[in-house]
C-alpha positions in Angstrom: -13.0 -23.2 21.3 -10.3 -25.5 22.8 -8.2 -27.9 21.4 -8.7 -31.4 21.9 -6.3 -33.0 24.8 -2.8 -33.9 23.7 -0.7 -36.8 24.7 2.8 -37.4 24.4 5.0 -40.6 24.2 8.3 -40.7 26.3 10.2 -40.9 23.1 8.6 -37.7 22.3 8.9 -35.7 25.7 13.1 -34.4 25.2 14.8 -33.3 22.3 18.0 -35.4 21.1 18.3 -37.7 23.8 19.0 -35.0 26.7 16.6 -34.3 29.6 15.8 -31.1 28.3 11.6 -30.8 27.7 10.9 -30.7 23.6 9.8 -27.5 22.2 6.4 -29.0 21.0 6.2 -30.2 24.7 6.9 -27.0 26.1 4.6 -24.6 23.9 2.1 -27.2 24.4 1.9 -27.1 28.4 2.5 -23.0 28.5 -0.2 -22.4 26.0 -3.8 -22.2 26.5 -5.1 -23.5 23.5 -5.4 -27.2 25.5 -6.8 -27.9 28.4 -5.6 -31.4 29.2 -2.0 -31.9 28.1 -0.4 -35.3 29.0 2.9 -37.0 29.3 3.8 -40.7 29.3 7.1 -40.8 31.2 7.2 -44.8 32.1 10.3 -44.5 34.1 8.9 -47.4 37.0 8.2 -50.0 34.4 11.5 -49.3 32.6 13.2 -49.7 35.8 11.3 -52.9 37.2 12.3 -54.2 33.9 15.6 -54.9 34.9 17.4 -57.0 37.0 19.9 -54.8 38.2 20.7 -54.6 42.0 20.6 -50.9 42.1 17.7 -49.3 43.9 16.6 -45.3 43.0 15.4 -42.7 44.8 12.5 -41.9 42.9 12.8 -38.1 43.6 13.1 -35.1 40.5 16.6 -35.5 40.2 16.2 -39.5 39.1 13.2 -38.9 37.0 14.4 -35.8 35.2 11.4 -35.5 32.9 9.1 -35.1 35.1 11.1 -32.5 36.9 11.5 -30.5 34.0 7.5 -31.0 33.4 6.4 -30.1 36.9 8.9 -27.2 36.2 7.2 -26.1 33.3 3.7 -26.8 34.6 4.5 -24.8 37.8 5.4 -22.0 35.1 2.2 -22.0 33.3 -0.1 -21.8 36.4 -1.3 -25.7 35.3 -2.6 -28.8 37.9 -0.6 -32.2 37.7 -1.9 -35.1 37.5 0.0 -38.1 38.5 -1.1 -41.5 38.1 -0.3 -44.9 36.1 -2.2 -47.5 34.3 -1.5 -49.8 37.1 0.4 -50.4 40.1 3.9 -52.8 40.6 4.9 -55.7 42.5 8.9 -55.1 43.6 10.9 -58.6 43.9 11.0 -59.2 47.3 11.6 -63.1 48.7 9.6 -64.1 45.4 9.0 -67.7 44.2 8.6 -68.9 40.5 5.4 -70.5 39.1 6.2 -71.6 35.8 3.8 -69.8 32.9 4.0 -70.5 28.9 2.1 -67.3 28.4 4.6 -65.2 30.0 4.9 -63.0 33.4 1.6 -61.7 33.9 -1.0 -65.2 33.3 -0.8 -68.5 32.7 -3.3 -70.8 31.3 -6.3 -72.0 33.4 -5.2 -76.0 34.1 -8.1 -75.9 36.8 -5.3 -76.2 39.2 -4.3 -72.4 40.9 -1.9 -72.6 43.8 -2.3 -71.0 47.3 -1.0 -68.4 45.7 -3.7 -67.9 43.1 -6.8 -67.3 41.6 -9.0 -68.0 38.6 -9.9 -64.9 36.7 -12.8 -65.7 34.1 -15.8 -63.4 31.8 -16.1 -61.9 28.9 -12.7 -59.2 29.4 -10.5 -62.2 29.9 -9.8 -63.0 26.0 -6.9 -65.5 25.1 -5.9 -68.3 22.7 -6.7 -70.3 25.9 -10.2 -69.7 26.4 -12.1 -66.9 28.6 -10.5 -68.4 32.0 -6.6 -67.4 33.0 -4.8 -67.8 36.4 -3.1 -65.2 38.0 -1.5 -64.4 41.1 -3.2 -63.1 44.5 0.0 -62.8 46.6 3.0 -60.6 45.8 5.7 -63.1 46.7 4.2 -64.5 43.4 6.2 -63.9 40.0 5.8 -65.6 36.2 9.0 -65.1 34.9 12.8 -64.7 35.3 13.8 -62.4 38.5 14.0 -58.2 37.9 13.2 -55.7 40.3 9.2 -55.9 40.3 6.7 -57.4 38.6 3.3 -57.0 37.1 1.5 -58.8 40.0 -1.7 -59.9 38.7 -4.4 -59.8 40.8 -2.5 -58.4 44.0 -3.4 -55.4 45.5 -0.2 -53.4 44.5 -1.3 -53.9 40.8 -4.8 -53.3 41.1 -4.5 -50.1 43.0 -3.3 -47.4 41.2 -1.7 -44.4 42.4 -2.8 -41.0 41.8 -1.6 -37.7 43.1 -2.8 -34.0 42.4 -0.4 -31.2 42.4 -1.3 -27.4 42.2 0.1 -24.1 43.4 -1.2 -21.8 45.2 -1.2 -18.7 42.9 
């Protein structure tokens, strides 16, 4: 019998710091025993996070993890599975709307901007009651400028990405 999946934490992917893959990482992906082995790299919302006016290439070389995991997948005959738990907004020609709950919602006032909508049922759970306004429209942002956003209700946040790799043997 398998193993159940295993999932590791950035924090948890490279050993001392380094870009090199972690040996429990490693024997993990090259073994067998599991047949779903994942990785939480986080490398876009750590770099959206910022406000820095540098812009990657988001290629294997930048994102050195995951190089060194589809490296090691490749290695162990395994299929990738890319994907996030959401999509991002990037800052581009963005206005402010003001929000006391932070950058993703602010409290239903019963008055959303252009810009807006009313999201409301039982998943929506705040202090504030089961009603919150987010934004529709990317040019949309809660809080202080950075390089993207979580955008709410737009469609770059609600679509997420997913890509499936595989060699050919």
């Amino acid at each position: 019998p398998q193993s159940p999946p295993l999932l590791f934490h950035k924090g948890d992917l490279t050993e001392g710091g380094g870009s090199d893959l972690a040996t429990a990482v490693r024997q993990a992906i090259k073994s067998g025993e599991r047949r779903v082995v994942g990785a939480v790299i986080n490398a876009v919302d750590d770099y959206l996070s910022r406000a820095d006016q540098v812009r990657p290439r988001w290629t294997g070389e930048y994102v050195q993890t995951l190089d060194a995991l589809l490296h090691i997948a490749r290695e162990a005959g395994r299929v990738v599975v890319i994907t996030s738990d959401h999509g991002h907004v990037l800052d581009v020609e963005t206005s402010l709307e003001r929000s006391e709950q932070g950058d993703r919602w602010r409290a239903d006032d019963g008055a959303p901007s252009r810009s807006e909508v009313v999201l409301a049922g039982p998943r929506v759970m705040t202090a504030t009651g089961p009603r919150i306004i987010v934004p529709w429209s990317e040019r949309t942002r809660y809080g202080n400028r950075k390089n993207g956003y979580h955008g709410g209700a737009t469609p770059q946040e609600v679509v997420v990405p997913l890509a499936v790799l595989a060699c050919p043997e």
